[in-house]
N, C-alpha and C positions, 0 to 999 in steps of 0.2 A: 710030272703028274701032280696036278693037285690036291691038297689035304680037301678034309670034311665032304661031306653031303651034299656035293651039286655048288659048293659055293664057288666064284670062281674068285682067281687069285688075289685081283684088285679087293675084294670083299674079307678076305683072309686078312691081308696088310691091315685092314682097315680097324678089324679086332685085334690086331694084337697092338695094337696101338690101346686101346680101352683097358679099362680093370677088370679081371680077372672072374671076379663074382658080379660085373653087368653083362658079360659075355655068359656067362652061366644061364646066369635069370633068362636072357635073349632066349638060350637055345631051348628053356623049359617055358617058355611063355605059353605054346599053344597045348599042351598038361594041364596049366591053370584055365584056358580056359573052356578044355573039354568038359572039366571040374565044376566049372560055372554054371554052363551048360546045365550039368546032372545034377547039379542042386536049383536050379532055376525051373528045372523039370519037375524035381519034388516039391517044390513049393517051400523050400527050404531056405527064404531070399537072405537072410543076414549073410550066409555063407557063399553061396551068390553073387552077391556085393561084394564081398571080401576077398574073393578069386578073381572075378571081373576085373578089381584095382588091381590086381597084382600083373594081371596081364597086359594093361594099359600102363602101370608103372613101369614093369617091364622093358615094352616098347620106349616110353619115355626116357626112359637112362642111356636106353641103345642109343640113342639119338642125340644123346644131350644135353636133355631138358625136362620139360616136369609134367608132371601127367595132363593139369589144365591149359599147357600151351602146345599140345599135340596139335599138329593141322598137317592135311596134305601137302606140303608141301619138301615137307620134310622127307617122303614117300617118289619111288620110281612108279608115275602113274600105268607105265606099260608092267616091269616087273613085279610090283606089288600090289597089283589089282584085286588080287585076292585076300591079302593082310587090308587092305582100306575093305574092302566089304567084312571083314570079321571086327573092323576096332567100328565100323556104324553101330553092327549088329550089338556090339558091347554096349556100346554108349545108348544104342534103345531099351535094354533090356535092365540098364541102368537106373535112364531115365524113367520106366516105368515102376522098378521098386522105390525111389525115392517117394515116387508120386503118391505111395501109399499111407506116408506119413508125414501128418501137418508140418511135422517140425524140418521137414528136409525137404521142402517143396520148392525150394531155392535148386537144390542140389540137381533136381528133376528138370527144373528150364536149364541149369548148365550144360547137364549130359544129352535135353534137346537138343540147344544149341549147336554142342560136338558133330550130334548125330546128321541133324541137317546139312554141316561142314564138310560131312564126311559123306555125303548123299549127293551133295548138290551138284550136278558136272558131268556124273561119272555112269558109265554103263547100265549101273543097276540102281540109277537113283529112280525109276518109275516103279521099280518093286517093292523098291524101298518107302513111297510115295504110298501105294497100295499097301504096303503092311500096317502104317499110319492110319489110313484113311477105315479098312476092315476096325480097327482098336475103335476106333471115335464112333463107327456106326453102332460098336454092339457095347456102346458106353461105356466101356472099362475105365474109363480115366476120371480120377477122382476130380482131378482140373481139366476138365473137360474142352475150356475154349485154350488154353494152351496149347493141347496137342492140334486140337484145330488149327490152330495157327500156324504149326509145323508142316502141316497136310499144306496146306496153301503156299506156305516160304518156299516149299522146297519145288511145288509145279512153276511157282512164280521166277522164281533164283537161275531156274535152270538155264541154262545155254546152251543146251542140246538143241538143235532144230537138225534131228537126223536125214527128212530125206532134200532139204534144202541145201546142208552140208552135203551129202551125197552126190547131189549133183555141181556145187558152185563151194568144191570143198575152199577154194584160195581169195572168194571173193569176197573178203569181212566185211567191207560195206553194204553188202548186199542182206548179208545174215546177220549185222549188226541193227537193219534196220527191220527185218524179220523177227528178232527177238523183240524190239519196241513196239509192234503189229501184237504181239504175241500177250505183252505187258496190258496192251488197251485191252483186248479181249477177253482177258481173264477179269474186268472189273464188272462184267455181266455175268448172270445164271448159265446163259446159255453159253456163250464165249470160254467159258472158264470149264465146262462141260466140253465142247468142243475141243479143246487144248487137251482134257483128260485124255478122251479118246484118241485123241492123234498122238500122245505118247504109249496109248496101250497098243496100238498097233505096228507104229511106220519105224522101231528099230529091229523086229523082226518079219518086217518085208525090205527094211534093205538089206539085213542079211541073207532073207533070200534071192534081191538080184543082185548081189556081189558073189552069188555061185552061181547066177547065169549069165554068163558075159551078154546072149543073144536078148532075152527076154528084157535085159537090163537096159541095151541100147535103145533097146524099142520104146520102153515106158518114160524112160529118161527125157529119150530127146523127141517123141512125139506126143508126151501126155504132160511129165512134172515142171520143162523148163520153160515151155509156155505159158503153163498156170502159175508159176512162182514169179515168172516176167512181168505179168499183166497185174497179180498183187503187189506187187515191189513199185511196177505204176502208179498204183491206184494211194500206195500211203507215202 
């Protein structure tokens, strides 16, 4: 039987191999940053910031390294899908108290940068997109075209083409040259508007025909692989 909370035992070996008080800090990291959170709520940012590092430091020790050389890669993208959407969320919430002071306006495009890193690829990088994009409208950001620019990297960076993947998951040439279709279209109004929308909809219709085997067959192979055939032609 093994020890701890769901850990399995490869993961055990793994800490007792580490020092003592970085396995600590690990196990307290999500404390700090419930902490963060509640001060981030009150409007209370010094302390905010201060818990925030600690839970990004945290994770960084676990790992081996230092807080500004944190990247996904470091991360099980299936098992730790949910710690990569809490260290974006960190890194935004970051990057937005920095942003309120001239003198650390550096510090704000780093935990950008993080945050995009940590956005770019992955399941909830179009909410994440969306959380961005809501900030810039209702002008919150004191660098205003910075965080724009984050709004943009991150619909641009992406590699998601969900229902193209869906249907032609093994064909990378195919969705290699779908993403470059994708790149030209985001350099117009409209293009770039289009692209919006086809990530606020098409990964929650393909999780709805991935629970209907029948439904799924049908749109697949008489509606998406013809249209994505005849674009794939056409660039």
């Amino acid at each position: 039987m093994t020890k701890g909370k769901g850990k399995g035992q490869e993961e055990e070996q793994e800490e007792e191999k580490k020092p003592q008080a970085i396995v600590q800090a690990y196990r307290e990291r999500l404390t700090l940053l419930k902490r963060a959170q509640e001060f981030s709520q009150r409007g209370d940012i010094p302390k905010a910031v201060d818990k925030y590092m600690g839970y990004l430091n945290a994770l960084a020790a676990y790992h081996g390294t230092k807080e500004d050389k944190l990247t996904p890669k470091l991360f099980d993208v299936e098992k730790d899908i949910a710690e990569l959407l809490l260290v974006s969320h960190a890194y935004w919430d970051l990057a937005k108290a920095y942003d309120r002071s001239p003198r650390l306006r550096h510090e704000s495009v780093r935990c950008l940068e993080q945050f995009i890193k940590f956005s770019t690829g992955f399941k909830f990088q179009h909410v994440n997109a969306q959380m961005v994009k809501k900030f810039v409208k209702r002008r919150k950001a004191y660098n205003l075209a910075v965080f724009q620019e984050a709004y943009n990297r991150i619909q641009i960076n992406s590699k998601a083409c969900y229902v193209a993947t869906h249907c032609y998951p093994h064909d990378e040439d195919l969705l290699e040259n779908l993403r470059g279709f994708k790149r030209e279209l985001m350099k117009s109004r409209i293009g770039f508007y289009g692209v919006e929308q086809y990530y606020r909809f098409s990964p929650n219709l393909v999780v709805f025909l991935e629970k209907h085997p029948r439904v799924n067959y049908f749109v697949t192979t008489i509606l998406f692989k013809p249209i994505i055939g005849f674009i794939n032609k056409l660039i």
